[in-house]
DSSP file (Angstrom, degrees, kcal/mol; ACC not computed):
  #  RESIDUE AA STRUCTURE BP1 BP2  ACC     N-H-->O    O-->H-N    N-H-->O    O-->H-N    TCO  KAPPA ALPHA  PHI   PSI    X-CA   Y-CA   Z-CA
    1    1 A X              0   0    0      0, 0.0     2,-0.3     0, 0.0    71,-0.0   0.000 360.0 360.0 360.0 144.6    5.5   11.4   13.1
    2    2 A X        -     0   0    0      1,-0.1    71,-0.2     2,-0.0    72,-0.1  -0.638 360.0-100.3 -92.5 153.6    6.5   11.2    9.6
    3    3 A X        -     0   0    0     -2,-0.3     4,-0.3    70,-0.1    70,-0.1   0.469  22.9-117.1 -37.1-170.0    5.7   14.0    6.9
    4    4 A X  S  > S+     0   0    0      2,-0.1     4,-1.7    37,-0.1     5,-0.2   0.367 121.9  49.4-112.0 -54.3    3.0   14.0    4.4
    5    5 A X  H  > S+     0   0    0      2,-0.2     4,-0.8     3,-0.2    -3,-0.0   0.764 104.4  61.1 -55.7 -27.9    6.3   14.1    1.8
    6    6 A X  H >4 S+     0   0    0      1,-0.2     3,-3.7     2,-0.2     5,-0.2   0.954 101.7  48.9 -71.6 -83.7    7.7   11.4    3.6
    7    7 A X  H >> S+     0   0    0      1,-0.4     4,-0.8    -4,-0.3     3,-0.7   0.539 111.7  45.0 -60.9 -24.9    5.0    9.2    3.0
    8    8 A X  H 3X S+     0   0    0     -4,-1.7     4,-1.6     1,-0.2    -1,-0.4   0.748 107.1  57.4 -82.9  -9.9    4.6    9.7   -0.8
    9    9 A X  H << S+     0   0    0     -3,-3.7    -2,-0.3    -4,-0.8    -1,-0.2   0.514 105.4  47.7-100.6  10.1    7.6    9.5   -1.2
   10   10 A X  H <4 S+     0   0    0     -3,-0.7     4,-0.3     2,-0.2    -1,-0.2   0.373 113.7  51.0 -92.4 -13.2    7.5    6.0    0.5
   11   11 A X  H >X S+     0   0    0     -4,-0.8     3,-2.0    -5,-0.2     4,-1.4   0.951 105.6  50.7 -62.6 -69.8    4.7    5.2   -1.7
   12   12 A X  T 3< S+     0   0    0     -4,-1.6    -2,-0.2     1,-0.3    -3,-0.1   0.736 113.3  52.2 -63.0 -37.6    6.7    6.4   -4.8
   13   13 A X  T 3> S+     0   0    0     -4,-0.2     4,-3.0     2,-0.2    -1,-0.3   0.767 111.0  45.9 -64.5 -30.3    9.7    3.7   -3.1
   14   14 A X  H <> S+     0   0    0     -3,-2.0     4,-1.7    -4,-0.3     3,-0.5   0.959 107.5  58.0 -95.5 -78.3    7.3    0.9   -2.9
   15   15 A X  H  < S+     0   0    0     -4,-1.4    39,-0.3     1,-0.3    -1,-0.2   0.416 110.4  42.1 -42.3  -1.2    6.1    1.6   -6.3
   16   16 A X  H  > S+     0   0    0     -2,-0.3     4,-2.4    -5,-0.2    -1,-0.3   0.740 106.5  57.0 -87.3 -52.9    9.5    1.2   -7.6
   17   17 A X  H  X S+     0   0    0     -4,-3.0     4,-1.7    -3,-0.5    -2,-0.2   0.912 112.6  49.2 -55.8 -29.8   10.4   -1.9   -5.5
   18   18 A X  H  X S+     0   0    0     -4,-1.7     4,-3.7     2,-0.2    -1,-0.2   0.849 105.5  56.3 -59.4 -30.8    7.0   -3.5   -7.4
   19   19 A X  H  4 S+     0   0    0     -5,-0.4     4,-0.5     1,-0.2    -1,-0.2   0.809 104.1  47.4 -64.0 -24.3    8.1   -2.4  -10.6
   20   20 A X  H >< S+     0   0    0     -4,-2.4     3,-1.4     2,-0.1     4,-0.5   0.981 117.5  47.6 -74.3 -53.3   11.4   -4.4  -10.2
   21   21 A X  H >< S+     0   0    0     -4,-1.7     3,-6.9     1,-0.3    -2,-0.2   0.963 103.9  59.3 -48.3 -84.0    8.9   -7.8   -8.9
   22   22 A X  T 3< S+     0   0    0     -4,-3.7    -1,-0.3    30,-0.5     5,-0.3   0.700  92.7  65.3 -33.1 -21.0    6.5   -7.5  -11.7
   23   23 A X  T <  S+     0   0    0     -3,-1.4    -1,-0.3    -4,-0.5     2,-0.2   0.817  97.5  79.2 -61.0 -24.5    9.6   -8.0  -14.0
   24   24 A X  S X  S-     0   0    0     -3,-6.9     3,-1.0    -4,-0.5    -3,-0.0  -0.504  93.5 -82.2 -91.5 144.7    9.8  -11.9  -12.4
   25   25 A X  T 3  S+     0   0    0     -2,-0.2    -1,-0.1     1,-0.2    -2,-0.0   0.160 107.9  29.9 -17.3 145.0    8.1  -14.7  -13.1
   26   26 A X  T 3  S-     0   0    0      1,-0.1    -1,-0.2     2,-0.0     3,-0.1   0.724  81.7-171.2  68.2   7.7    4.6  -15.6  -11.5
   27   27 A X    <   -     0   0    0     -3,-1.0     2,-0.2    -5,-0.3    25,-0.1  -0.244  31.7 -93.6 -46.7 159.8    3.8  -11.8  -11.4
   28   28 A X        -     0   0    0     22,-0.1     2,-0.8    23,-0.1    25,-0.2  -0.515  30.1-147.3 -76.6 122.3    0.6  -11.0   -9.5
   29   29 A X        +     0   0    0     -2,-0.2     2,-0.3    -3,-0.1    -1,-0.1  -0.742  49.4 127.0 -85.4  99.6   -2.4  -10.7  -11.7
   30   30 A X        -     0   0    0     -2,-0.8     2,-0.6     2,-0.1    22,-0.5  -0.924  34.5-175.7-164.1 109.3   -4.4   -8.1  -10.0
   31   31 A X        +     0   0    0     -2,-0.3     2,-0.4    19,-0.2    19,-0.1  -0.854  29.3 148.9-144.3  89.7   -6.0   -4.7  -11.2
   32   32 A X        -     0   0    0     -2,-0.6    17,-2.7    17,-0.4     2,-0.1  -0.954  53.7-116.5-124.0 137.0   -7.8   -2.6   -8.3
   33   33 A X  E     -A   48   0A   0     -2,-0.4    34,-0.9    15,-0.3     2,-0.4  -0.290  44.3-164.8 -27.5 120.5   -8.3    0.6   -7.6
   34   34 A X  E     -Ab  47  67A   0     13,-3.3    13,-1.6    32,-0.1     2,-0.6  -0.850  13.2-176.1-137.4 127.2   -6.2    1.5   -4.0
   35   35 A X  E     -Ab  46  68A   0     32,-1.9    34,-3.1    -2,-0.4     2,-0.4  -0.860  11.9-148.9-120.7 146.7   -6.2    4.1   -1.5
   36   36 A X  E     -A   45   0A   0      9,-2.2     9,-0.6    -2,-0.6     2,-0.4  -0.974   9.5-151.3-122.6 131.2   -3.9    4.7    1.6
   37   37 A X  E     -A   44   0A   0     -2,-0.4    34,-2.1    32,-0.2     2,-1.7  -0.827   5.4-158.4-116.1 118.2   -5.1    6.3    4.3
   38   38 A X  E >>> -Ac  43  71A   0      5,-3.6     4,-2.7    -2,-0.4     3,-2.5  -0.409  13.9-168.1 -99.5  64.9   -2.7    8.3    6.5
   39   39 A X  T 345S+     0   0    0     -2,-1.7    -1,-0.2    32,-1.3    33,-0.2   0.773  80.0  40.8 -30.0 -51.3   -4.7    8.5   10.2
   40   40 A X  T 345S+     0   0    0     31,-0.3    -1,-0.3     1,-0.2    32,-0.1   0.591 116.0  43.0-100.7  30.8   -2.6   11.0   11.8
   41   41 A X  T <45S-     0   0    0     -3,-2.5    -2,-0.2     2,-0.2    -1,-0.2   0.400 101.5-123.3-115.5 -17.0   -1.9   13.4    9.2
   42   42 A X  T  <5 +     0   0    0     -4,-2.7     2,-0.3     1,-0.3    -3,-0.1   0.920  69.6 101.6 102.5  17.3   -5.3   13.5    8.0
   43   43 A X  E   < -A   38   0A   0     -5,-0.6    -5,-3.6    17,-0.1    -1,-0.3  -0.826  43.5-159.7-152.2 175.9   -4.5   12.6    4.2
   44   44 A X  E     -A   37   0A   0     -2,-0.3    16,-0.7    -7,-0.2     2,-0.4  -0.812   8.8-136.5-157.1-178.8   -4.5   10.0    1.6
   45   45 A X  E     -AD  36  59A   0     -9,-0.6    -9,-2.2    14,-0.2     2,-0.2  -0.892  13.0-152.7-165.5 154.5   -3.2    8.7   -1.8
   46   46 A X  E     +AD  35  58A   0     12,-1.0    12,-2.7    -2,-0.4     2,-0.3  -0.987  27.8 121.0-124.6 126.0   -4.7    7.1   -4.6
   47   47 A X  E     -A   34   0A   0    -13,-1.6   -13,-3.3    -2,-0.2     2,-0.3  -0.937  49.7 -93.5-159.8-161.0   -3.5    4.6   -7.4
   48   48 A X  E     -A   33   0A   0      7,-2.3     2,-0.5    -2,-0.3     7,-0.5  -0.876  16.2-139.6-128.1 163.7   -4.1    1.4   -9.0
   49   49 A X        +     0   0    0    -17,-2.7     2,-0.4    -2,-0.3   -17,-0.4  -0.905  40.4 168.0-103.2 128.3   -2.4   -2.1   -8.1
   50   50 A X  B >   -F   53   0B   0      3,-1.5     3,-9.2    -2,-0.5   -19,-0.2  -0.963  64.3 -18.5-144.2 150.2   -2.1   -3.3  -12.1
   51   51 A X  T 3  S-     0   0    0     -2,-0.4   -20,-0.1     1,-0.3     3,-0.1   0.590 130.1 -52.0  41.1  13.2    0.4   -6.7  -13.0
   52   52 A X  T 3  S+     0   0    0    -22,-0.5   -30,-0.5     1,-0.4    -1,-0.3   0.339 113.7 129.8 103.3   0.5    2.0   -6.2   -9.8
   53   53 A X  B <   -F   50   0B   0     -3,-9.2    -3,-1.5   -25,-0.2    -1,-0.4  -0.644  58.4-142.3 -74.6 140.7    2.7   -2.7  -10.4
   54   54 A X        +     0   0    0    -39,-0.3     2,-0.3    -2,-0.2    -5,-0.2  -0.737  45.6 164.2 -71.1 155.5    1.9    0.4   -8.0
   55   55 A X        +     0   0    0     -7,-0.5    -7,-2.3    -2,-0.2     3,-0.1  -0.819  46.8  28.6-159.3 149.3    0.8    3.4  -11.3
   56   56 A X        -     0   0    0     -2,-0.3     2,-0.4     1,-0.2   -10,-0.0   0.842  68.6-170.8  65.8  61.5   -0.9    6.4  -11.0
   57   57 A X        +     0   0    0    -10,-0.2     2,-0.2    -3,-0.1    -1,-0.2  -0.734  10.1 171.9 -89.1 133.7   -0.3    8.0   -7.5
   58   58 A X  E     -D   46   0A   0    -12,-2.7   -12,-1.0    -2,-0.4     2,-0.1  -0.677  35.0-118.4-122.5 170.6   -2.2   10.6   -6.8
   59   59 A X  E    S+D   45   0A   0     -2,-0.2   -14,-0.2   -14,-0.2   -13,-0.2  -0.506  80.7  79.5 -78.0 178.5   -2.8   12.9   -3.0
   60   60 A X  S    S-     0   0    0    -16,-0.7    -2,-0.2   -15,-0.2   -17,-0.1   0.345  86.2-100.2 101.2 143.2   -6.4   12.5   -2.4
   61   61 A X        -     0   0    0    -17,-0.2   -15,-0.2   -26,-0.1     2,-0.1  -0.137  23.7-149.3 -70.5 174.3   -8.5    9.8   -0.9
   62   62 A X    >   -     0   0    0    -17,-0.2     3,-1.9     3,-0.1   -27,-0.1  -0.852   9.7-170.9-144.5 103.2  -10.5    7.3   -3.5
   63   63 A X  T 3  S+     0   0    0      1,-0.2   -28,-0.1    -2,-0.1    -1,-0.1   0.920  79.9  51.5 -74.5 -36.2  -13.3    6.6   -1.4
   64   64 A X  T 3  S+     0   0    0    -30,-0.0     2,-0.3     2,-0.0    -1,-0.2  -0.070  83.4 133.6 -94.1  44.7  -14.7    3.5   -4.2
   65   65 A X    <   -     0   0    0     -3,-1.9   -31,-0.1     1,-0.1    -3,-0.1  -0.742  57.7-140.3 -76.5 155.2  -11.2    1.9   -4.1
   66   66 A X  S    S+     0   0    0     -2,-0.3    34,-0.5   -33,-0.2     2,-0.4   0.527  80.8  32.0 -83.0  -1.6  -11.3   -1.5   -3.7
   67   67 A X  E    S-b   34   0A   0    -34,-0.9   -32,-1.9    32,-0.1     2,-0.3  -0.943  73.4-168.2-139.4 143.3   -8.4   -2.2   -1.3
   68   68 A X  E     -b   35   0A   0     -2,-0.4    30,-0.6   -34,-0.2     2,-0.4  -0.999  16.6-146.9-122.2 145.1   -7.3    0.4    1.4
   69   69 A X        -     0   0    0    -34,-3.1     2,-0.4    -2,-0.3   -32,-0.2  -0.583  13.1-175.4 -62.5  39.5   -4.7    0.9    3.5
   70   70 A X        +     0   0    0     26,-0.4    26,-2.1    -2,-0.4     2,-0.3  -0.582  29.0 131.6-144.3  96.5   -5.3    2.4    6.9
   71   71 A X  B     -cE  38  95A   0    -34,-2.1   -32,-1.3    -2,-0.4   -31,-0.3  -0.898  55.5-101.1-153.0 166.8   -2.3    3.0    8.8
   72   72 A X     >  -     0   0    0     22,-0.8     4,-1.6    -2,-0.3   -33,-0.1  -0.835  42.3-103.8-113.0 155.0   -0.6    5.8   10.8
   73   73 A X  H  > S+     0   0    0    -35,-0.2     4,-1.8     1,-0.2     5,-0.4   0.831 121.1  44.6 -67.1 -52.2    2.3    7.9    9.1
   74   74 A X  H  > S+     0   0    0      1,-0.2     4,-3.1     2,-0.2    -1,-0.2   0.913 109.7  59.9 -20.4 -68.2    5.3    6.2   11.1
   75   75 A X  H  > S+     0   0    0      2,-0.2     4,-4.5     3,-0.1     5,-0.5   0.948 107.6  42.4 -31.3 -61.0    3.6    2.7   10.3
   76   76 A X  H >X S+     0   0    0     -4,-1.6     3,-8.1     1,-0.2     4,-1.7   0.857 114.6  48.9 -44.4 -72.6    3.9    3.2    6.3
   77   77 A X  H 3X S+     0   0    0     -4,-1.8     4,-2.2     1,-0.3     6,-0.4   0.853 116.8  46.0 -41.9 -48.8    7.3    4.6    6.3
   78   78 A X  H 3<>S+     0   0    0     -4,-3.1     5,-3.1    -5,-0.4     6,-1.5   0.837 116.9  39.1 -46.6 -38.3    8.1    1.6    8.6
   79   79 A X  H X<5S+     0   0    0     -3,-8.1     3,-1.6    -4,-4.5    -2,-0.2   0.913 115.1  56.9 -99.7 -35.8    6.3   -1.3    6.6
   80   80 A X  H 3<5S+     0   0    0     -4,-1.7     2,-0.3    -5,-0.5    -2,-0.2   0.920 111.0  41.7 -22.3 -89.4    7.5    0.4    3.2
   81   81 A X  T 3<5S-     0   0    0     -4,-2.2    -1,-0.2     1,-0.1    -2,-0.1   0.027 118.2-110.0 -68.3  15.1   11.2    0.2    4.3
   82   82 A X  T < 5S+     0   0    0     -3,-1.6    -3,-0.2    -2,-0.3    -1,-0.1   0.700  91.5 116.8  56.2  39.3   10.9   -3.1    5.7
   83   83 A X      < +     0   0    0     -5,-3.1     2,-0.4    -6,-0.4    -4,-0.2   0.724  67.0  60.6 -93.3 -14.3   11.3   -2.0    8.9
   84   84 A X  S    S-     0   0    0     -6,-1.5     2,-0.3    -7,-0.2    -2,-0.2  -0.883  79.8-128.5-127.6 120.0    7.5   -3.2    9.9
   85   85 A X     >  -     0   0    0     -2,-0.4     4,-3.0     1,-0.1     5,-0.1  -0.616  21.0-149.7 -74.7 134.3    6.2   -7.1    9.7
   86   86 A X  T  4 S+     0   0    0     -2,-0.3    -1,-0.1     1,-0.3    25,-0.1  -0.112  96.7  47.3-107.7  54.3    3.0   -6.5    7.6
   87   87 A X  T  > S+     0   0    0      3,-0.0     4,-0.8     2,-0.0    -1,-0.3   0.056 113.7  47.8-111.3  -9.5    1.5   -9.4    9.3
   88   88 A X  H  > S+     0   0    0      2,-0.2     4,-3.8     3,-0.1    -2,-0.2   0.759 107.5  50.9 -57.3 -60.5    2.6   -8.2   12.4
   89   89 A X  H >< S+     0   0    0     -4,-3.0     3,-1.1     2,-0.2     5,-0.2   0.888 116.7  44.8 -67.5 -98.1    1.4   -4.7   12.0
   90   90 A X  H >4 S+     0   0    0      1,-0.2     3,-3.3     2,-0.2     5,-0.3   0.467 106.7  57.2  11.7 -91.6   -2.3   -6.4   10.9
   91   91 A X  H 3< S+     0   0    0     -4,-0.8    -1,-0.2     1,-0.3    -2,-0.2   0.813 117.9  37.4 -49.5 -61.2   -2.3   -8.9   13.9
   92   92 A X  T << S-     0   0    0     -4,-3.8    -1,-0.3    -3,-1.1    -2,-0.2   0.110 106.9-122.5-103.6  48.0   -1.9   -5.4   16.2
   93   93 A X  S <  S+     0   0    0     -3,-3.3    -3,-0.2     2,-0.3    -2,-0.2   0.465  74.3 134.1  33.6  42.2   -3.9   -3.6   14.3
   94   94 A X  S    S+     0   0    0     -5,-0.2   -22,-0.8    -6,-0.1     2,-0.3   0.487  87.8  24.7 -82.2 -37.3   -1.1   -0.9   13.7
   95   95 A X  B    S-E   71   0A   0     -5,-0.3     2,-0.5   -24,-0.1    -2,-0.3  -0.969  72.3-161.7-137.6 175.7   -2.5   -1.3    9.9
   96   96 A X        -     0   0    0    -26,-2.1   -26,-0.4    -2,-0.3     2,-0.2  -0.941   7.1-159.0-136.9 143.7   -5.9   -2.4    8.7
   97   97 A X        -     0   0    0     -2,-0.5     2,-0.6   -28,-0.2   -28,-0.3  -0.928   2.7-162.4-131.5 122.1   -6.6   -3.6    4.9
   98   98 A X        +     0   0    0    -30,-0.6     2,-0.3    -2,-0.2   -29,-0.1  -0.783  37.0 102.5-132.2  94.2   -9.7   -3.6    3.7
   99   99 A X  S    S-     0   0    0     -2,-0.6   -32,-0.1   -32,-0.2    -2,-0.1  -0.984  71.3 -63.3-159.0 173.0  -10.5   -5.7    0.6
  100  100 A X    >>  -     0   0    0    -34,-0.5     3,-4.0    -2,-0.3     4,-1.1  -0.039  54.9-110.9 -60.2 140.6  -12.2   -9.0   -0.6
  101  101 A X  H 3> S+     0   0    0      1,-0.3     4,-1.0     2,-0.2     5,-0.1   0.768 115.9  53.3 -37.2 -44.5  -10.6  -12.1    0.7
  102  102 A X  H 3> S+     0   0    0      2,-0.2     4,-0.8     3,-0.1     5,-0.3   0.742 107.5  49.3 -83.1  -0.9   -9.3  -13.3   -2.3
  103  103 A X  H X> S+     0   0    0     -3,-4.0     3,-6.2     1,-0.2     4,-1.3   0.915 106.0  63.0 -79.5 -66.5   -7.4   -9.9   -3.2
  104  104 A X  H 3X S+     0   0    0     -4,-1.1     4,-2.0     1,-0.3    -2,-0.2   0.416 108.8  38.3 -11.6 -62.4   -6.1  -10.2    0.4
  105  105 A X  H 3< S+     0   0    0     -4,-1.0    -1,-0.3     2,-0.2    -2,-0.2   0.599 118.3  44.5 -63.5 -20.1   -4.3  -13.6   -0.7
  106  106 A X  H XX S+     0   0    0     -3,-6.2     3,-3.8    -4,-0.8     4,-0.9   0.906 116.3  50.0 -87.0 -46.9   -3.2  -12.3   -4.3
  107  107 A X  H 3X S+     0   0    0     -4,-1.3     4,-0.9     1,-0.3     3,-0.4   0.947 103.3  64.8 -61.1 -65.4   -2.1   -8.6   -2.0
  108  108 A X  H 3< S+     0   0    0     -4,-2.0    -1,-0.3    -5,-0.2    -2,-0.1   0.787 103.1  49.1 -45.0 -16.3    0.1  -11.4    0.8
  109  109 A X  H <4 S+     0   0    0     -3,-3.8    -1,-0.2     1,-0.2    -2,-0.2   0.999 107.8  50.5 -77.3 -54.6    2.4  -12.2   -2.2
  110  110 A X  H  <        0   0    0     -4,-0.9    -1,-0.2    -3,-0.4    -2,-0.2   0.535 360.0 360.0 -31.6 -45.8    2.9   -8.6   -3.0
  111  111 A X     <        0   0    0     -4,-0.9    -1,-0.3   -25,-0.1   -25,-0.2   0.007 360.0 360.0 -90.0 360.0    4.0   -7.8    0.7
């Protein structure tokens, strides 16, 4: 099982590798509210998705974000570091995402 440090700080990774994307053409226009939800440690994070960016990670659930995340600690680290197909992980319900269809499509680019 992966850390509670481990996983922000795979949050903090992802939210670099986005920063580098938004720089390219066709960045994602898309500005939600997001939380990730760590099942077995019991914890969470908070930010916002803006231009394709991850910004403003916080600890703490956001219970009115509009997209979550819902994954076990292993899982993140895994889909983070591109160790984990995140249409794979979905299909066997290893992670759940839970936001309106069309962020779901804008969110596949991103992934």
């Amino acid at each position: 099982m992966a850390s509670v440090d481990e996983c922000r700080q795979a949050l903090h990774d992802l939210a670099t590798r986005l920063d580098r994307h938004a720089e390219m053409p066709g960045k994602i226009d898309l500005d939600r509210t997001l939380a990730c939800r760590i099942t077995d440690l019991d914890t969470a994070f908070h930010g916002r998705l803006v231009g394709g960016r991850l910004v403003d990670l916080s600890d703490g659930d956001d219970p009115k974000a509009k997209i979550a995340l819902i994954t076990g600690s292993d899982d993140l680290v895994a889909l983070v570091h591109g160790r984990l197909d995140i249409t794979k992980a979905v299909a066997s319900r290893r992670v759940s995402i839970k936001a309106n269809p069309f962020d779901l499509m804008k969110l596949r680019k991103l992934l």
